[in-house]
N, C-alpha and C positions, 0 to 999 in steps of 0.2 A: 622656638625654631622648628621645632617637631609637626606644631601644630601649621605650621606656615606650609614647609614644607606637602603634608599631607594635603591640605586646602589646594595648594598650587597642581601636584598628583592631580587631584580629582578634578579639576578646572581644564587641565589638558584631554585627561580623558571622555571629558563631557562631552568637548567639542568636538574631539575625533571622531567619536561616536554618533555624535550628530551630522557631523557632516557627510556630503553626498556629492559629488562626482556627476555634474547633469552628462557628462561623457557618457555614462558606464549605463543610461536609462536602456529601455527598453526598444528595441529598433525594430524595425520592418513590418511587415505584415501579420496577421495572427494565426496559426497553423490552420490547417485547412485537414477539412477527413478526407480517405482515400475516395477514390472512385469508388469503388465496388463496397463502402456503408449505405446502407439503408437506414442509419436508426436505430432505434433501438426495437428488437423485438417484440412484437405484438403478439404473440401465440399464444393466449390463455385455454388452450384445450390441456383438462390433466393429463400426468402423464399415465403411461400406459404400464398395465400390471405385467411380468410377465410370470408365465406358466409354473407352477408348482409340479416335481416330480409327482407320478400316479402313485408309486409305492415306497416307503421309505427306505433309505440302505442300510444294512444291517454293520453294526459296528465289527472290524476286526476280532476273532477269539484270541487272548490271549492264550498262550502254553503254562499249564499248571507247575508252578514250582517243584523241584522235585527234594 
């Protein structure tokens, strides 16, 4: 009984699972890019370094324990 049972379980769910709803497909047109895409960007010039301080900053002193 167990095993019928179970058999039967899994025979429902197969089908549920397989089944499909030609309703529920895909509809309408396919999205479209904005106007103002160009693409994807072409720029291969590297990027630009920027400027290193001329002199380094000196760290905080701390106050000597007293």
């Amino acid at each position: 009984m167990n095993r019928a049972l179970l058999t039967a379980v899994f025979a429902v769910a197969a089908l549920a699972g397989c089944s499909n709803d030609p309703a529920a497909g895909h509809h309408g047109p396919p999205p479209k890019d904005p106007p103002d895409y160009h693409g994807v960007p072409t720029d291969d010039r590297p990027p630009t370094i920027l400027d290193t301080p001329d002199a380094p900053q000196a760290a905080p002193q701390q106050a000597a324990p007293k």
